[in-house]
PDB file with SEQRES, HELIX, SHEET and CRYST1 records, atoms N, CA, C and O in Angstrom:
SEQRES   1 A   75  UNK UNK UNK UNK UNK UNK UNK UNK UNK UNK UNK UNK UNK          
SEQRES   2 A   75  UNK UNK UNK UNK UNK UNK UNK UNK UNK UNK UNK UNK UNK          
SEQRES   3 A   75  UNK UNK UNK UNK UNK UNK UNK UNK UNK UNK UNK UNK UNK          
SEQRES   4 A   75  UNK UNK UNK UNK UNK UNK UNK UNK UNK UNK UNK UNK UNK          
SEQRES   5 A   75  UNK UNK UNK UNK UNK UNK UNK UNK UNK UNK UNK UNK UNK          
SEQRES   6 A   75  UNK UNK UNK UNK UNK UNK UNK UNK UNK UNK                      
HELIX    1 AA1 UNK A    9  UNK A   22  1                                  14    
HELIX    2 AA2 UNK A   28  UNK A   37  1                                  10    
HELIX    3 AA3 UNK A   39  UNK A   52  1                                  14    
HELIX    4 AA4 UNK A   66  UNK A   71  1                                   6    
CRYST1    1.000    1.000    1.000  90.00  90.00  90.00 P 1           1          
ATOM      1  N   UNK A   1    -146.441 -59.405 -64.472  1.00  0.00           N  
ATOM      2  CA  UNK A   1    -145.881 -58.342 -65.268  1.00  0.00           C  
ATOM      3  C   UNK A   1    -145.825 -58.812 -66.716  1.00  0.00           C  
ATOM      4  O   UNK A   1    -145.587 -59.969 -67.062  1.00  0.00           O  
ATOM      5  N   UNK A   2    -146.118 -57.582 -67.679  1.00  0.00           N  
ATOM      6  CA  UNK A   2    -146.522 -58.852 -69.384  1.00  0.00           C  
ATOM      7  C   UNK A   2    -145.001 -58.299 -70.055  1.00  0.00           C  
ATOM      8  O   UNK A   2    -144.500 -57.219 -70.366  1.00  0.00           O  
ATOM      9  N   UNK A   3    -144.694 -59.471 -70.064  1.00  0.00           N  
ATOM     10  CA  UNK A   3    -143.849 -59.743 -70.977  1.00  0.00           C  
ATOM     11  C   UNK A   3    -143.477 -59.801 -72.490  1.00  0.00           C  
ATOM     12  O   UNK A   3    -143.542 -60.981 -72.835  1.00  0.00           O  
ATOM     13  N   UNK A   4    -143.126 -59.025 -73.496  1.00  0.00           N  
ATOM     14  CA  UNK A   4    -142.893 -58.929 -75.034  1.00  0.00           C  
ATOM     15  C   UNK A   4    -141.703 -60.529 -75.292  1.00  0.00           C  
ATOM     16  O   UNK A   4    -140.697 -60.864 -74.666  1.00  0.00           O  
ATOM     17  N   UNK A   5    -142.231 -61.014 -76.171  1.00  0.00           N  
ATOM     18  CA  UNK A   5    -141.242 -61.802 -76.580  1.00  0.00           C  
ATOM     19  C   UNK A   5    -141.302 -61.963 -78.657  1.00  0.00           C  
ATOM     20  O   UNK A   5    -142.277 -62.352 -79.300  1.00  0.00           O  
ATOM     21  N   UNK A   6    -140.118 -61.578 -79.156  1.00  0.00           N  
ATOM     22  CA  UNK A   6    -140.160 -61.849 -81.107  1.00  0.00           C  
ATOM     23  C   UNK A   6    -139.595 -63.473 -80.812  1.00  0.00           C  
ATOM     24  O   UNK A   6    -138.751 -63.951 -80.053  1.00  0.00           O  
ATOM     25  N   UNK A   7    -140.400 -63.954 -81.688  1.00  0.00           N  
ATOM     26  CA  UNK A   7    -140.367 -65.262 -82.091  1.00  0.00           C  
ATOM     27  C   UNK A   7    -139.728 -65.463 -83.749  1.00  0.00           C  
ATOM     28  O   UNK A   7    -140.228 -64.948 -84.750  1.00  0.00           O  
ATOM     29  N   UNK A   8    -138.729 -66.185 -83.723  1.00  0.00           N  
ATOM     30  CA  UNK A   8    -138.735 -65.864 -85.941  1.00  0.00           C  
ATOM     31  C   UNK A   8    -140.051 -66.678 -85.941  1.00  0.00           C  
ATOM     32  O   UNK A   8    -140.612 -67.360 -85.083  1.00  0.00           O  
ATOM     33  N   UNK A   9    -140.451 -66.221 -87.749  1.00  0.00           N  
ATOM     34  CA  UNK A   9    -141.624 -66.655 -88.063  1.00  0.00           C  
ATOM     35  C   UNK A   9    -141.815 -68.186 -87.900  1.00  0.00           C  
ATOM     36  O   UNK A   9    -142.893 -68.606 -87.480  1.00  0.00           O  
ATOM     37  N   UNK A  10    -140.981 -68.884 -88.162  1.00  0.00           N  
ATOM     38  CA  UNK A  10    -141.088 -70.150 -88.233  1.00  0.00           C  
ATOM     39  C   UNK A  10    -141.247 -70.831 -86.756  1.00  0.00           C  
ATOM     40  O   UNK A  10    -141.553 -72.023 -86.705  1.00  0.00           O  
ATOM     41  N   UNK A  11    -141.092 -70.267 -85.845  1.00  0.00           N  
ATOM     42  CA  UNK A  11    -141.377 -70.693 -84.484  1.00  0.00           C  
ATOM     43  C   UNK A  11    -143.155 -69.910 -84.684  1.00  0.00           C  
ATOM     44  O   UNK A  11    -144.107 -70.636 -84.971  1.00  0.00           O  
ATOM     45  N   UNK A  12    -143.285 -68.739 -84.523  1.00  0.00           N  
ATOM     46  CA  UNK A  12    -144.370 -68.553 -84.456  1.00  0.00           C  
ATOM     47  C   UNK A  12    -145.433 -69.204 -85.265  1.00  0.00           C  
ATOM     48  O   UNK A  12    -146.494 -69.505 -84.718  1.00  0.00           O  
ATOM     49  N   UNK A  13    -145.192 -69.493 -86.776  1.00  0.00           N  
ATOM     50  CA  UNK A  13    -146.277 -70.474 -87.287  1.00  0.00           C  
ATOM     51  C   UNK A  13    -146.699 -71.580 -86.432  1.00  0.00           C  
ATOM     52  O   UNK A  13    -147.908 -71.787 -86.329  1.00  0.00           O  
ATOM     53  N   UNK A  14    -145.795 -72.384 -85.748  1.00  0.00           N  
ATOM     54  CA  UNK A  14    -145.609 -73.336 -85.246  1.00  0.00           C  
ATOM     55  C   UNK A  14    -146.858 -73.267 -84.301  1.00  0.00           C  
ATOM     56  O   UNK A  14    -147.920 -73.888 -84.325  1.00  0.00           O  
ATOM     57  N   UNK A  15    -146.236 -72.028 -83.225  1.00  0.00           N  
ATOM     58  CA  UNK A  15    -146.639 -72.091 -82.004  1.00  0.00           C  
ATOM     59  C   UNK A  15    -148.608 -71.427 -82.409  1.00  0.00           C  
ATOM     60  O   UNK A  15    -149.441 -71.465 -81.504  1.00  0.00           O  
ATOM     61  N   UNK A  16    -148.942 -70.958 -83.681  1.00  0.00           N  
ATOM     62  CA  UNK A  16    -150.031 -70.519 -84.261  1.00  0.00           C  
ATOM     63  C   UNK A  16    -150.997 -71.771 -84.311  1.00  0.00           C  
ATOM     64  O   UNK A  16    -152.186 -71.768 -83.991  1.00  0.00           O  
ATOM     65  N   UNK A  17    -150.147 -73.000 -84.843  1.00  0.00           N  
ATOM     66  CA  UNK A  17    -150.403 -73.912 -85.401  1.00  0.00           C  
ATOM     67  C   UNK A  17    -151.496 -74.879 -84.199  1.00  0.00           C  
ATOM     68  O   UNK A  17    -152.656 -75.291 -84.219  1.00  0.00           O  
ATOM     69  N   UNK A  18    -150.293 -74.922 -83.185  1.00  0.00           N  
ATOM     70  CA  UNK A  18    -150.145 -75.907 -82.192  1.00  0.00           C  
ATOM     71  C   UNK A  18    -151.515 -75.325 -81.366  1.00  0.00           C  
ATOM     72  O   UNK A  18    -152.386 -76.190 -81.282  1.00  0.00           O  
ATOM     73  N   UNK A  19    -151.921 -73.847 -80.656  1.00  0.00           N  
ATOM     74  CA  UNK A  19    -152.345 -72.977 -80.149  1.00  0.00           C  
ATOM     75  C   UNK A  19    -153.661 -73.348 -81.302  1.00  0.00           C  
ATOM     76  O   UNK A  19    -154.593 -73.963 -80.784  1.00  0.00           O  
ATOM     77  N   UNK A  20    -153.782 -73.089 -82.523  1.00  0.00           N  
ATOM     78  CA  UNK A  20    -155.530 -73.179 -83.057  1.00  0.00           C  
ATOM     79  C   UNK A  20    -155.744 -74.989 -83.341  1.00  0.00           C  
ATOM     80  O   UNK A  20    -156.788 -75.400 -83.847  1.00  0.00           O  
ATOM     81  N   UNK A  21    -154.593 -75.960 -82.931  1.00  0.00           N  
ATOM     82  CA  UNK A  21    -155.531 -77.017 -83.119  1.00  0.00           C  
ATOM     83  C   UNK A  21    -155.410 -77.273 -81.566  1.00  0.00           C  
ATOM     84  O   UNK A  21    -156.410 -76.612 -81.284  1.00  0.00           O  
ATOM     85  N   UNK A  22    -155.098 -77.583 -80.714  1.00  0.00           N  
ATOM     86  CA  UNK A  22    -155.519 -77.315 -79.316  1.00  0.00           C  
ATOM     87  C   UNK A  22    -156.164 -76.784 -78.586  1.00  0.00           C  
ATOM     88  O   UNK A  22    -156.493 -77.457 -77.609  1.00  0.00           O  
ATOM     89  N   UNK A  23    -156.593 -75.573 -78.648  1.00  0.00           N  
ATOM     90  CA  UNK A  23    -157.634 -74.833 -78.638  1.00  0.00           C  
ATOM     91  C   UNK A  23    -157.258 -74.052 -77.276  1.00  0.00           C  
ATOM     92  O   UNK A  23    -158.048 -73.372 -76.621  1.00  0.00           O  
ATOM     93  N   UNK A  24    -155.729 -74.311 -76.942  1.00  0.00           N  
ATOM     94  CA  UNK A  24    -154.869 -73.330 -76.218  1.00  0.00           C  
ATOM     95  C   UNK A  24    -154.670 -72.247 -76.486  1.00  0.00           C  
ATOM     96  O   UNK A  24    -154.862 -72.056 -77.687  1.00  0.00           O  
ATOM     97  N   UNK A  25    -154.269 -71.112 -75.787  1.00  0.00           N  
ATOM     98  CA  UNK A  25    -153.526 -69.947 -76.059  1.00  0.00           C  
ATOM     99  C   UNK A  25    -152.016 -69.526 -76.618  1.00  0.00           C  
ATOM    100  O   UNK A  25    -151.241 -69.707 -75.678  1.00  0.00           O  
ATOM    101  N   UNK A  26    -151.454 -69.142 -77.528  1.00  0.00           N  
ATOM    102  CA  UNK A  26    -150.250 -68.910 -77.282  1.00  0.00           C  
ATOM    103  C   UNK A  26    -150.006 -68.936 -76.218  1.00  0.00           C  
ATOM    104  O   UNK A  26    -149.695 -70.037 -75.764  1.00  0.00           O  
ATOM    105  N   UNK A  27    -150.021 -67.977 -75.467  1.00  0.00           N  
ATOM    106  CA  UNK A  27    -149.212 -67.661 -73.887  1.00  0.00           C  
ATOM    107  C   UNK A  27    -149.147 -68.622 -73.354  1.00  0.00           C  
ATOM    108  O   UNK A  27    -148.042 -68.811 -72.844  1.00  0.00           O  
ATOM    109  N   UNK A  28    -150.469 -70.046 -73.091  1.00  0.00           N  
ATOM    110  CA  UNK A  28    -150.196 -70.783 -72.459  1.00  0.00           C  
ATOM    111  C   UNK A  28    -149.068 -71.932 -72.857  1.00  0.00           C  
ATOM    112  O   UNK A  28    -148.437 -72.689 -72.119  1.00  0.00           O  
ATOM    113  N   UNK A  29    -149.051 -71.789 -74.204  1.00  0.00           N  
ATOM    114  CA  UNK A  29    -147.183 -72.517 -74.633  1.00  0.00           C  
ATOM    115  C   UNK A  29    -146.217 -72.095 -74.788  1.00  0.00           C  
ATOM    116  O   UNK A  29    -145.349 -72.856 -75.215  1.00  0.00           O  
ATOM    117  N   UNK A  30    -145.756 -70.215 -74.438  1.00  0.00           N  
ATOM    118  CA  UNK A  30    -144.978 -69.532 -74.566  1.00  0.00           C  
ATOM    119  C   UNK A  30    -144.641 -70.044 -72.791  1.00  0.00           C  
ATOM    120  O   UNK A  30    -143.516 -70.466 -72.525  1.00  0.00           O  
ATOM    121  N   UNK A  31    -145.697 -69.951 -71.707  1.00  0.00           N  
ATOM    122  CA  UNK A  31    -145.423 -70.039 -70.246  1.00  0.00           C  
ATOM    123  C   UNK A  31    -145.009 -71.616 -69.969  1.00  0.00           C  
ATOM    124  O   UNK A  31    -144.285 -71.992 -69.048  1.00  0.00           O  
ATOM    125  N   UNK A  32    -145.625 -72.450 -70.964  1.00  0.00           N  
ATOM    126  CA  UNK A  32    -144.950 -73.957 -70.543  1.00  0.00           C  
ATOM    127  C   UNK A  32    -143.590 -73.793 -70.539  1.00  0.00           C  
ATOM    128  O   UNK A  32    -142.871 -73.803 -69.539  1.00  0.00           O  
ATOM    129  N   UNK A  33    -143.120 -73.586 -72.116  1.00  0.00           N  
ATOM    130  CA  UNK A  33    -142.106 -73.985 -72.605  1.00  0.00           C  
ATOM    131  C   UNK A  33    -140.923 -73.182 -71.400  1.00  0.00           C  
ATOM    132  O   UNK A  33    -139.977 -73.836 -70.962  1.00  0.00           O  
ATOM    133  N   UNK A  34    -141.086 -72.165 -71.108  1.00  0.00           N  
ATOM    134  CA  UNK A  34    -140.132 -71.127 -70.146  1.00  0.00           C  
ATOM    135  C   UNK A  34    -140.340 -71.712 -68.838  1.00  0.00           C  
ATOM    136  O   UNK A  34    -139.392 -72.114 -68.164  1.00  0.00           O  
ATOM    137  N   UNK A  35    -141.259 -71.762 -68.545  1.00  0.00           N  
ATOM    138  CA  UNK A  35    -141.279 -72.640 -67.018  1.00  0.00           C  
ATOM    139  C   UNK A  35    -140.859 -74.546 -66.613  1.00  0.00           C  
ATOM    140  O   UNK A  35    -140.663 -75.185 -65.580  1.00  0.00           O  
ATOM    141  N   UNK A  36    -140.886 -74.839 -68.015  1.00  0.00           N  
ATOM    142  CA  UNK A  36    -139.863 -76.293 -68.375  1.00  0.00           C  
ATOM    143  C   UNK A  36    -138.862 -76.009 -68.195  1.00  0.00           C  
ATOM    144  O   UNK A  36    -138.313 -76.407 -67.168  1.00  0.00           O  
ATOM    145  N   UNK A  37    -138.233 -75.260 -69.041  1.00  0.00           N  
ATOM    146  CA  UNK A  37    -136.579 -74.715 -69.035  1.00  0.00           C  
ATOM    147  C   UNK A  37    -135.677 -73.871 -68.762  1.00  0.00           C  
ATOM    148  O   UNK A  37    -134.591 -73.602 -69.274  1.00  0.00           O  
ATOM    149  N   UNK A  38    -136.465 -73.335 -67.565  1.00  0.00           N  
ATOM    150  CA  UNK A  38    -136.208 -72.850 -67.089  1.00  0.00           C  
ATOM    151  C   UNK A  38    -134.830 -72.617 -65.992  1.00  0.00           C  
ATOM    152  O   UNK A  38    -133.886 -71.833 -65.887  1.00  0.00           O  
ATOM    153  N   UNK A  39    -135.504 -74.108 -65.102  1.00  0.00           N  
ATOM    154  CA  UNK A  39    -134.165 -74.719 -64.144  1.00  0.00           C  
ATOM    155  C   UNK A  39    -133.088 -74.692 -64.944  1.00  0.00           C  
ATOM    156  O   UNK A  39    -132.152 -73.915 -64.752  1.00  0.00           O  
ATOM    157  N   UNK A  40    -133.145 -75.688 -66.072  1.00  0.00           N  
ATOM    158  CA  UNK A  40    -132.052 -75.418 -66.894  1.00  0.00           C  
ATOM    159  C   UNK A  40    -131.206 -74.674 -67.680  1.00  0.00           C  
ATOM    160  O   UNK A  40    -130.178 -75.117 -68.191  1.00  0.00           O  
ATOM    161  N   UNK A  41    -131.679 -73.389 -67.802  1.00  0.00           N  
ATOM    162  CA  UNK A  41    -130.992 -72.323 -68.441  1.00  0.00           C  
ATOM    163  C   UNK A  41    -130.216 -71.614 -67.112  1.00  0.00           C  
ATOM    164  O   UNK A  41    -129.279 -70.831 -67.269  1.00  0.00           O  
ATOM    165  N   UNK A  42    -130.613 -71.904 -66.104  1.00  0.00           N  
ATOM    166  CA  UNK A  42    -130.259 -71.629 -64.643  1.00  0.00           C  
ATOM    167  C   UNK A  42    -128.925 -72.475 -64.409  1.00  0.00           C  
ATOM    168  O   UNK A  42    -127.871 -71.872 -64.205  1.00  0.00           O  
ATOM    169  N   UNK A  43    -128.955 -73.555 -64.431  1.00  0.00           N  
ATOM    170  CA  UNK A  43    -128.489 -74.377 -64.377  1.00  0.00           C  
ATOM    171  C   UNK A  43    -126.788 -74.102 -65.134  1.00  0.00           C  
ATOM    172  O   UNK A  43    -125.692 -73.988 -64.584  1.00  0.00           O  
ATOM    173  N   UNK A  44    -127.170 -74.067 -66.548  1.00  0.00           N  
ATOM    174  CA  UNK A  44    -126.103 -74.539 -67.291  1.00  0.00           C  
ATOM    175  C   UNK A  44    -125.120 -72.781 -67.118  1.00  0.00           C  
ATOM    176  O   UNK A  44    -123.931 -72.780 -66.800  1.00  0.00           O  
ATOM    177  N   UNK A  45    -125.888 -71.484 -67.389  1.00  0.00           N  
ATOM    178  CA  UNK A  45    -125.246 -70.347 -66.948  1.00  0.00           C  
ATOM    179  C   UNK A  45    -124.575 -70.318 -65.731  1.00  0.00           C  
ATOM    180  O   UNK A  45    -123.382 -70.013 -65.730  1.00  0.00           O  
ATOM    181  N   UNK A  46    -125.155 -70.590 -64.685  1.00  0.00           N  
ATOM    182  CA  UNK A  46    -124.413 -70.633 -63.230  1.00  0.00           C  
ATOM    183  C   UNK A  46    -123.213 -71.803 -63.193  1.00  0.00           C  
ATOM    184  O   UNK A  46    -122.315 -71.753 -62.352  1.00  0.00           O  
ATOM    185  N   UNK A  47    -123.313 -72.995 -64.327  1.00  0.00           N  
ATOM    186  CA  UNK A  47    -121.939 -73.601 -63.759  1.00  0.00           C  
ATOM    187  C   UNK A  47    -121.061 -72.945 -64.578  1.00  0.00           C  
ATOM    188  O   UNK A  47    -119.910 -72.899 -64.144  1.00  0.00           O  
ATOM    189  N   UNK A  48    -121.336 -72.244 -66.003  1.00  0.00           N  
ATOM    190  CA  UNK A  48    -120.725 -71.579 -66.824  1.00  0.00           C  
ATOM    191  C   UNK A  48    -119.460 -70.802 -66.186  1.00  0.00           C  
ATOM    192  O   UNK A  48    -118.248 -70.858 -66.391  1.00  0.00           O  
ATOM    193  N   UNK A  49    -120.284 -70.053 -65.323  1.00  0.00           N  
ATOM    194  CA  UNK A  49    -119.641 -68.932 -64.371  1.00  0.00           C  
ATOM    195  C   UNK A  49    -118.777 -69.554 -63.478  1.00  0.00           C  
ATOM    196  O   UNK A  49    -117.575 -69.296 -63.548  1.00  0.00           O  
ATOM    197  N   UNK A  50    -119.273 -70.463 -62.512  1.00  0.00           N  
ATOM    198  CA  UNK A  50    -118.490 -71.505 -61.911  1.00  0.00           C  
ATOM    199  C   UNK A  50    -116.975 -72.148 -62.113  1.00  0.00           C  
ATOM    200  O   UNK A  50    -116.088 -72.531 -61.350  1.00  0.00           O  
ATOM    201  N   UNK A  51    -117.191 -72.042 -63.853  1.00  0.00           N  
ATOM    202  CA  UNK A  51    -116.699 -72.967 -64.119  1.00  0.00           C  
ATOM    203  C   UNK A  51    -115.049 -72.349 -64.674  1.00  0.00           C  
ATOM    204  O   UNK A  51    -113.923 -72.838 -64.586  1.00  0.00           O  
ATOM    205  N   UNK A  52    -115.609 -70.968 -65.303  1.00  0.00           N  
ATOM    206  CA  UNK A  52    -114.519 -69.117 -65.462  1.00  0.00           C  
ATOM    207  C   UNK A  52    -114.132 -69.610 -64.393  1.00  0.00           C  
ATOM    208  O   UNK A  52    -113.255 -70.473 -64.411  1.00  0.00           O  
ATOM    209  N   UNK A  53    -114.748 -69.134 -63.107  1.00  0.00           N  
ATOM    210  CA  UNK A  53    -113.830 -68.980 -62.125  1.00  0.00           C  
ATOM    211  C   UNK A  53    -112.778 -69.641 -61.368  1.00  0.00           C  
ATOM    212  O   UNK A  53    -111.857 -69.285 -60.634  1.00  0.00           O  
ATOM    213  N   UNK A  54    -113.397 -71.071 -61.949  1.00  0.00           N  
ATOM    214  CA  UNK A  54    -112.026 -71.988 -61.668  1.00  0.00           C  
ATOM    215  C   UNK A  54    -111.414 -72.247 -62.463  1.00  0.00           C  
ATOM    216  O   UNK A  54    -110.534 -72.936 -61.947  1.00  0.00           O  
ATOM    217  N   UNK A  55    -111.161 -72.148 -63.862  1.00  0.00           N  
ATOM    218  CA  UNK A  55    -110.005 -71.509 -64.111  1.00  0.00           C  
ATOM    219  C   UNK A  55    -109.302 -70.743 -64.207  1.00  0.00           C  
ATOM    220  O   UNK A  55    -108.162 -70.918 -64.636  1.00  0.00           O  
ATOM    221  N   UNK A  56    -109.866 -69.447 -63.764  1.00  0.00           N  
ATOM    222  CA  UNK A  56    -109.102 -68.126 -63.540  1.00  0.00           C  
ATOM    223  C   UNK A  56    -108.471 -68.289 -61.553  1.00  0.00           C  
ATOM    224  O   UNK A  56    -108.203 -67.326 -60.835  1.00  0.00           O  
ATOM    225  N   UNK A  57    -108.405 -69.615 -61.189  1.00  0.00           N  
ATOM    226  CA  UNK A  57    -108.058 -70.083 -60.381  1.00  0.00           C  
ATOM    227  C   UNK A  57    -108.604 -69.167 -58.720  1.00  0.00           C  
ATOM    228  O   UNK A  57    -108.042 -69.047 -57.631  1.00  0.00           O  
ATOM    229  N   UNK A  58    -109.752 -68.743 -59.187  1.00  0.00           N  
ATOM    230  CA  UNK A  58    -110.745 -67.890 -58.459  1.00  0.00           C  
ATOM    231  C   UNK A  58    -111.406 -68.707 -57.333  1.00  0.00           C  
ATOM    232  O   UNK A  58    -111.308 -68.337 -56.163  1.00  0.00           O  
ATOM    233  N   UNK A  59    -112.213 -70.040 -57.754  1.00  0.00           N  
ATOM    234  CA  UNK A  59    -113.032 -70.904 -56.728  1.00  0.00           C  
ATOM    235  C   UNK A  59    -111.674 -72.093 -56.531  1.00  0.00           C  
ATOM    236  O   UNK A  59    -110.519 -72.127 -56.956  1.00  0.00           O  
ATOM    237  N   UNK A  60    -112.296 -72.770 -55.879  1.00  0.00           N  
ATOM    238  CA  UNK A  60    -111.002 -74.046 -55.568  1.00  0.00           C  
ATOM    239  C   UNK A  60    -111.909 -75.429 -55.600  1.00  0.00           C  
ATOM    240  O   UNK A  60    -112.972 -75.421 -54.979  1.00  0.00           O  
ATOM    241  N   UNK A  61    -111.490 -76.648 -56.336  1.00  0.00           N  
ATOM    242  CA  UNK A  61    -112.106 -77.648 -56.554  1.00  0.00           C  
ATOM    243  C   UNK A  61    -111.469 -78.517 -55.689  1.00  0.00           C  
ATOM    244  O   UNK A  61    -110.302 -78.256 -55.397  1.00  0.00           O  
ATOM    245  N   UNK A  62    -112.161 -79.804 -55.072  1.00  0.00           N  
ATOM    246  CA  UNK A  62    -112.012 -80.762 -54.256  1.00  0.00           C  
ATOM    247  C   UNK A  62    -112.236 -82.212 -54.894  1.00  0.00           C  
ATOM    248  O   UNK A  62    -113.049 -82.732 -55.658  1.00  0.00           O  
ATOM    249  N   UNK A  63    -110.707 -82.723 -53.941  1.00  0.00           N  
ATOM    250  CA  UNK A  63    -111.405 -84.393 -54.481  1.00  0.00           C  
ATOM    251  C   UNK A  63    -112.232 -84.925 -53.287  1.00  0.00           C  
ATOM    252  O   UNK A  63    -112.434 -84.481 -52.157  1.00  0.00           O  
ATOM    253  N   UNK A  64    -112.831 -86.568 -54.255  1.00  0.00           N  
ATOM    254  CA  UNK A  64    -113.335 -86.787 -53.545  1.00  0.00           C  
ATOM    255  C   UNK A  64    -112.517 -87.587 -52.325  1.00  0.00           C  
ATOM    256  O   UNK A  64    -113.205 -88.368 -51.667  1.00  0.00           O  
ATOM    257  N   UNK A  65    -111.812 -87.523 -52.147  1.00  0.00           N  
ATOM    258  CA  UNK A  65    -110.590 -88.422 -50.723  1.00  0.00           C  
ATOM    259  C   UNK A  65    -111.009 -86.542 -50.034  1.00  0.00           C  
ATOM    260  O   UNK A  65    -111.604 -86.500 -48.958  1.00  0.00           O  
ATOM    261  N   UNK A  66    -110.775 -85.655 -50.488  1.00  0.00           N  
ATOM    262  CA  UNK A  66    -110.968 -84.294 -49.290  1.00  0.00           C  
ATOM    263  C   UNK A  66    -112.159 -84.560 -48.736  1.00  0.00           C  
ATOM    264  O   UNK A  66    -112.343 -84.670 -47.523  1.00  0.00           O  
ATOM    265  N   UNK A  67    -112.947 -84.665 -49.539  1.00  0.00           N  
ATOM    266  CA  UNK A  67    -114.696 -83.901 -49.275  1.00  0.00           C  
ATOM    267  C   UNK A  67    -115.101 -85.375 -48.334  1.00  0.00           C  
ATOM    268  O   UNK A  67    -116.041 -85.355 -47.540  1.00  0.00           O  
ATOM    269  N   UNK A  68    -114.455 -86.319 -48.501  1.00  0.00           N  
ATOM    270  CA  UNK A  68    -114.388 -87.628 -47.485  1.00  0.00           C  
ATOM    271  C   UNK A  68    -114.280 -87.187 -45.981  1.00  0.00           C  
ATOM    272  O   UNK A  68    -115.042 -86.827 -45.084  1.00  0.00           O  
ATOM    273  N   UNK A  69    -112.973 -87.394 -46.166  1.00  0.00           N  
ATOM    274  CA  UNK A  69    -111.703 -86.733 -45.174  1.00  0.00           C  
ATOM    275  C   UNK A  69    -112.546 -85.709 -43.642  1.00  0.00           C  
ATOM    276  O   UNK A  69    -112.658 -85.842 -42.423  1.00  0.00           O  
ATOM    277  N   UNK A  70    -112.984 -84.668 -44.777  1.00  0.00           N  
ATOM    278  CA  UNK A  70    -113.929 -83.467 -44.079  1.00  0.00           C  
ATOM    279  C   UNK A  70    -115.211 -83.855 -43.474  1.00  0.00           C  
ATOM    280  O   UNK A  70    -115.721 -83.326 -42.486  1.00  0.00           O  
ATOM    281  N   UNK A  71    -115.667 -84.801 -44.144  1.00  0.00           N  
ATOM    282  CA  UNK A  71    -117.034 -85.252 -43.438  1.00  0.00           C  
ATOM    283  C   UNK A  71    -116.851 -86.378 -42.632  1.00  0.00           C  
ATOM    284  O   UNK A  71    -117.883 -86.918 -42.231  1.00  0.00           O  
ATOM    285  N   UNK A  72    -115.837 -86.833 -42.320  1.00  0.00           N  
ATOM    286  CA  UNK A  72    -115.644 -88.185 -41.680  1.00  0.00           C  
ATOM    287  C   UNK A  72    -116.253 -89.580 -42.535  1.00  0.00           C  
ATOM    288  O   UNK A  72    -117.004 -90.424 -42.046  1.00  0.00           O  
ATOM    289  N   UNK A  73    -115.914 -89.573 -43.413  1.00  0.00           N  
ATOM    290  CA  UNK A  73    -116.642 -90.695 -44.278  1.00  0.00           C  
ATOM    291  C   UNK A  73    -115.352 -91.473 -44.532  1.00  0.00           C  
ATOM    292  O   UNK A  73    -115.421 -92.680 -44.767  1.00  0.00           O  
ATOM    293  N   UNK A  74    -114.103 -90.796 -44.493  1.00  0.00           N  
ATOM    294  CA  UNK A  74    -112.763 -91.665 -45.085  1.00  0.00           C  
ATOM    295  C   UNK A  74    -113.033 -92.811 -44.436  1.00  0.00           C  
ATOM    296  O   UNK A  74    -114.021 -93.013 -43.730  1.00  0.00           O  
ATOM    297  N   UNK A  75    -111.932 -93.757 -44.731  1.00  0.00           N  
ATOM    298  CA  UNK A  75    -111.929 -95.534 -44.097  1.00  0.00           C  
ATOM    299  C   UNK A  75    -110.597 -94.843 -43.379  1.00  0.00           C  
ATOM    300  O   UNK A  75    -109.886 -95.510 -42.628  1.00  0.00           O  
TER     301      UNK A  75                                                      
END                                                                             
């Protein structure tokens, strides 16, 4: 499915730059760069949310003597 993306100019020179001395495509460094960082924009939003909700005392956090305890790992 094609995707629109605005770049400010100064990214796009860049990515102009990089794309005519490589002899790459834009797209193909518009699709690196998003499929690199992807996990991570994943990543850091979802603990974001995670992270609201435990302090709006919503999720419940564990130590590690519980998460022991529960798995049979205590001494």
């Amino acid at each position: 499915m094609p995707t629109s993306v605005r770049l400010p100019e100064e990214a796009e020179r860049r990515l102009d730059a990089l794309a005519s001395s490589t002899g790459r495509s834009k797209a193909f460094y518009i699709r690196e760069a998003i499929l690199e960082h992807l996990d991570d924009l994943e990543d850091i939003y979802l603990a974001e949310q995670v992270l609201q909700r435990i302090r709006k005392g919503e999720e419940r956090t564990y130590t590690l003597d519980e998460v022991e305890r529960e798995l049979g790992l205590a001494d």
